[in-house]
C-alpha positions, -999 to 999 in steps of 0.1 A, spaced: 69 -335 -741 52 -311 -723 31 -327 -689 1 -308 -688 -21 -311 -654 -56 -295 -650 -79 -297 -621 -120 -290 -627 -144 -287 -607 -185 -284 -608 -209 -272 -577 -239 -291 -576 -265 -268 -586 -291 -294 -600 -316 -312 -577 -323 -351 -584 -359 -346 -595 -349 -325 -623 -326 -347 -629 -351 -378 -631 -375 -354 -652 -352 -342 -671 -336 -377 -687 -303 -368 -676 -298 -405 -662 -302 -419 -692 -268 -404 -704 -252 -427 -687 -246 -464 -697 -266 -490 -676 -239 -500 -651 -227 -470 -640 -266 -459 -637 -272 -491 -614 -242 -480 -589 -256 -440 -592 -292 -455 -581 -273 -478 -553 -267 -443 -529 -299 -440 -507 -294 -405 -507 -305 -381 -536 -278 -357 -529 -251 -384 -536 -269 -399 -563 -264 -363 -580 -225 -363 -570 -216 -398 -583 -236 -389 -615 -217 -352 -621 -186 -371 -611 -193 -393 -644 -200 -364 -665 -167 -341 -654 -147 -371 -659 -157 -371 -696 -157 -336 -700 -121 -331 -688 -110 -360 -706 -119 -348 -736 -105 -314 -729 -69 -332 -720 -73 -355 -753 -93 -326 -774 -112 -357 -783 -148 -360 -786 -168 -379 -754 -177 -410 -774 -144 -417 -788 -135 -427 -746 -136 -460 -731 -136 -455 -693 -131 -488 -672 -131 -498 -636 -98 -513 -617 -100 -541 -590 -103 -512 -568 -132 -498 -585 -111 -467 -595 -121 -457 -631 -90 -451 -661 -89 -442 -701 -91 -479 -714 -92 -465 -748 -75 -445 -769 -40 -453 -754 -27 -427 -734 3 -419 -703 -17 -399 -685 -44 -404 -654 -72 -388 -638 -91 -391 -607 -124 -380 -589 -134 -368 -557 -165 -354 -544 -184 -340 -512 -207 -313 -497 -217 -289 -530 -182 -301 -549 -173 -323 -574 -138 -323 -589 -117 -340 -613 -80 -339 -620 -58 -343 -651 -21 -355 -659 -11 -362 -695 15 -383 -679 22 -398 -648 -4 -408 -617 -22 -385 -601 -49 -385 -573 -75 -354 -559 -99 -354 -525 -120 -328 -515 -135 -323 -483 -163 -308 -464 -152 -294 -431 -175 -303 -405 -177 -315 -368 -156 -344 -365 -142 -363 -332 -104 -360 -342 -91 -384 -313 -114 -414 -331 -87 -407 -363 -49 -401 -341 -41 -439 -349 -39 -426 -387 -14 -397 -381 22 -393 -378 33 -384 -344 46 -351 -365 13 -350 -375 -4 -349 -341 21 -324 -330 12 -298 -359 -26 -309 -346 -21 -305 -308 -4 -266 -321 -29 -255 -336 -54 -244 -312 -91 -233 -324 -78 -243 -359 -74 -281 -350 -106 -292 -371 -95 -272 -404 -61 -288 -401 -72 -320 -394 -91 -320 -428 -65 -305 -449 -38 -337 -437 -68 -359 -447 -73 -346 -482 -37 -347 -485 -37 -386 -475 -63 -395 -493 -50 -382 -528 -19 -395 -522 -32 -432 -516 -59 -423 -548 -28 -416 -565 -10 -446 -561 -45 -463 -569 -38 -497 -548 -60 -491 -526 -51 -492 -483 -22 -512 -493 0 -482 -481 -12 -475 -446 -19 -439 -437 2 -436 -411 29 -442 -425 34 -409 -448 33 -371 -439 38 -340 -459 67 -320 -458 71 -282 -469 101 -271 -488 114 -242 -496 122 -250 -535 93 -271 -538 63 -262 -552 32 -277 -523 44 -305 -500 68 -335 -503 57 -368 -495 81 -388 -469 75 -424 -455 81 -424 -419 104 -450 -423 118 -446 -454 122 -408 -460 114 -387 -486 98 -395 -521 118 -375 -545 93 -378 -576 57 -372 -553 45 -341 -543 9 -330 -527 -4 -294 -526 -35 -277 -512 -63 -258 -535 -85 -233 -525 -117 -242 -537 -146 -230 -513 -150 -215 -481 -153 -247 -457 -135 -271 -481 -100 -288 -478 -90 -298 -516 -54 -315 -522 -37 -330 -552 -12 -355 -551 13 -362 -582 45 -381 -591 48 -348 -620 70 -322 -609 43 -295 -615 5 -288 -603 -26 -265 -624 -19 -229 -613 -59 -226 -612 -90 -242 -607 -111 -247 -641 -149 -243 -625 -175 -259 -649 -213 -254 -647 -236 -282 -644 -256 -268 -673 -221 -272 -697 -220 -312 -683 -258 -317 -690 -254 -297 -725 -234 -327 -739 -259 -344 -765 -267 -380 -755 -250 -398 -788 -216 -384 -777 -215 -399 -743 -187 -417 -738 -186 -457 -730 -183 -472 -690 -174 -508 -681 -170 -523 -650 -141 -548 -646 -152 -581 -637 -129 -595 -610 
């Protein structure tokens, strides 16, 4: 069977009060519209809703499906999954800054995080980095924020990939490059490498890291960009059913 793997992304375009004018709230069902209005800020209000719609869009896509035949759930860990119809496959959701994204796998686990790069005291995160890590850090010179970020993003889908939440500790793992292989592998500090995870970097926007992390042995070539007006275009009886787990 062929594993097919797509990565979308949207750039918030769309300010909250034309969202609250507009309706476009009321796509959503009831509980995910009481965690969107939880954010005190409008700007992640808009994020955590486009999240919700990209989800459904690119699930669709992967299933060619229509929106209201989905049932998206929430884990223990509040990380969403395809409840219904049956399927191998996983997707995850990160957003920040202008960018929201989503990624695909027919088959397998996969996890995404994007990044905004911006000022950030690096010394108050060392205790989370490998000492390779710091060393490929302390090299880098003017570039230390910029790297910095991009070794976060690849983390951070690597422990959304997994899905089980901070039970792998960050500092335990680093990215290697290889030759043969296609992005970065993953090896535990203590353990060595991971033959069937990978991680590679996207470049999605100037000031951005972006990383995907995968136990498939291939990642999207490309970047499928969506416009908030095709998420919003989506007529309001085809939206697609959320549930929160109760735990």
């Amino acid at each position: 069977m062929l594993i097919m793997i797509t990565l979308y992304a949207v750039k918030s375009t769309v300010g909250w009060d034309t969202i609250e004018s507009e309706g476009s709230l009321e796509t959503v069902p009831p509980a995910e519209r009481l965690r969107i209005l939880k954010f005190k800020k409008n700007e992640d209000k808009t994020r955590a809703l486009l999240a919700i719609l990209l989800s459904r869009y690119a699930l669709a896509k992967a299933l060619q499906t229509q929106e209201d035949e989905l049932v998206i759930e929430r884990d223990e860990y509040g990380r969403p999954f395809l409840a219904s119809p049956h399927w191998e496959g996983d997707f995850n959701l990160s957003h920040s800054g202008e960018w929201v994204v989503c990624a695909v796998t027919s088959k397998g686990k996969i996890g995404v995080d994007v990044e905004k790069v911006e000022e950030v005291d690096i010394n108050l995160f060392k205790g989370v980095l490998t000492s390779r890590e710091l060393e490929l850090l302390a090299g880098s010179k003017g570039e230390a924020i910029p790297v910095f970020y991009s070794l976060w993003s690849r983390k951070e889908s690597f422990v959304k990939a997994l899905g089980t939440g901070l039970s792998q500790p960050i500092d335990k793992f680093e990215f290697v490059a290889e030759p043969a292989v296609d992005g970065y592998q993953v090896r535990l500090t203590d353990a060595g490498i991971l033959p069937s995870w990978k991680c590679k970097d996207f470049s999605l926007d100037k000031g951005y890291s972006l990383a995907v992390s995968t136990d498939q042995p291939s990642f999207p070539k490309i970047i499928n960009f969506v416009s908030t007006a095709e998420l919003f275009s989506t007529p309001l009886q085809t939206r697609s059913m959320w549930y929160h787990c109760e735990h």
